[in-house]
C-alpha positions as CSV (number, residue, x, y, z in Angstrom):
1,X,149.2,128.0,145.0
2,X,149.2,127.7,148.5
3,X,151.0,124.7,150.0
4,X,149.4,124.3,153.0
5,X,147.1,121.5,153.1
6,X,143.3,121.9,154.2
7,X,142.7,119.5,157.0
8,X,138.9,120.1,156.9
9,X,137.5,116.8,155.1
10,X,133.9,117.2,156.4
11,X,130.9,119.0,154.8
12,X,129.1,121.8,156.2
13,X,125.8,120.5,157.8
14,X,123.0,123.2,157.2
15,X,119.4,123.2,157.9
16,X,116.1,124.1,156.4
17,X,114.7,126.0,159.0
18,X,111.3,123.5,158.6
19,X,113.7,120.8,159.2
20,X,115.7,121.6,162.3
21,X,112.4,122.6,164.1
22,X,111.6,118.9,163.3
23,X,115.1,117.8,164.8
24,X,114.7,119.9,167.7
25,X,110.9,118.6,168.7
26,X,112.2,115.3,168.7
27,X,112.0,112.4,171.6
28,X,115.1,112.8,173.2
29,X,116.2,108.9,172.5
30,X,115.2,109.3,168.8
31,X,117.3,112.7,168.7
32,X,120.5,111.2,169.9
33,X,120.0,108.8,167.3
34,X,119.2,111.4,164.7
35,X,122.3,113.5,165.6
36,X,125.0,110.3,165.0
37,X,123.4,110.0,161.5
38,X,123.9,113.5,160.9
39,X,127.4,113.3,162.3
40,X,127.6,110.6,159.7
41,X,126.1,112.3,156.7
42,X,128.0,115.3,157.0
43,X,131.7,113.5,157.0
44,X,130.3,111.2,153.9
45,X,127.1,112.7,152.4
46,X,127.0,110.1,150.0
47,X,125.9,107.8,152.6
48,X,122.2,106.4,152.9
49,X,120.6,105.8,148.8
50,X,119.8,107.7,146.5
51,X,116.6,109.3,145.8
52,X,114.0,108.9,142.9
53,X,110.8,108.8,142.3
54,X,108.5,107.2,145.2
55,X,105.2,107.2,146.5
56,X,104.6,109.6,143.6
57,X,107.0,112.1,144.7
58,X,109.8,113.0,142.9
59,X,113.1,113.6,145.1
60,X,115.6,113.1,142.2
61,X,119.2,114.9,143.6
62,X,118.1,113.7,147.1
63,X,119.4,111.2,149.5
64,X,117.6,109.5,152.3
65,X,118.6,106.9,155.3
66,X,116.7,105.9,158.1
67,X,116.8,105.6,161.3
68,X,115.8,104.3,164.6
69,X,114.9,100.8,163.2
70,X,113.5,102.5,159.9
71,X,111.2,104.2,161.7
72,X,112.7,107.9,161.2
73,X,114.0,109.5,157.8
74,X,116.6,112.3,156.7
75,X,116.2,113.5,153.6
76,X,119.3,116.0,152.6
77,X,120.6,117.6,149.4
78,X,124.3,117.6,148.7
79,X,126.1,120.8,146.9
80,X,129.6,119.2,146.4
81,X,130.9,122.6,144.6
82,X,130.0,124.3,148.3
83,X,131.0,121.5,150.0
84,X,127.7,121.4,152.0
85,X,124.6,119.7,153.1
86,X,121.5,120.8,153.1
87,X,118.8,118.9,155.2
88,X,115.5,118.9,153.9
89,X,113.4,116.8,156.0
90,X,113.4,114.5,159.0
91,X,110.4,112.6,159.8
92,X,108.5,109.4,160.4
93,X,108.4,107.0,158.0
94,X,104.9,106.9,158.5
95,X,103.2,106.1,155.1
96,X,105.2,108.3,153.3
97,X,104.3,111.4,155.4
98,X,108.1,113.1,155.1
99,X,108.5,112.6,151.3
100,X,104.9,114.4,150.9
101,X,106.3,116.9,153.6
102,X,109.6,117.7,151.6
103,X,108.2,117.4,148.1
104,X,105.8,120.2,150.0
105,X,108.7,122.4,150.9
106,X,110.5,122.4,147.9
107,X,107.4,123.8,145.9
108,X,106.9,126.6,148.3
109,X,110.5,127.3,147.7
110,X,110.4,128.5,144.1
């Protein structure tokens, strides 16, 4: 046992590919804004609520927060035994538009 102490408190932030092209075609106003919350997430991923079932998607295991005065969404996946975060979506709230997008994704993924 090792007794030098880790100092490294903070997830690791990764990407769905899908999902950092969204972050990267961003407004640039709406991006800065993005990137705090995602400063955010990553040194507390249980921040924003917890997912369910909504719109008639099912994002159980997911969290979500909004941003830019509700108008945006990140939707991330945290693997505490890896000690990382996996973002899944980002998108408009725009009737539901990123839930459909993600619950999309996730299919195409098994």
């Amino acid at each position: 046992m090792s007794s030098e102490k880790s100092t490294q408190s903070e997830f690791r932030l990764l990407f769905k590919a899908s999902a950092y092209q969204e972050f990267k075609a961003l407004d640039k106003s709406v991006k800065l804004k993005v990137a705090a919350q995602l400063l955010k997430i990553q040194a507390n991923p249980l921040t924003g609520e917890p997912f369910g079932n909504r719109m008639g998607v099912d994002l159980t295991g997911f969290r979500r927060v909004c941003v830019d005065r509700e108008r945006m969404r990140i939707i991330w996946q945290v693997n505490a035994s890896e000690v990382t975060v996996l973002v899944i979506g980002i998108g408009p709230r725009d009737k539901g538009e990123v839930y459909l997008t993600v619950a999309r994704r996730l299919a195409e993924g098994k």
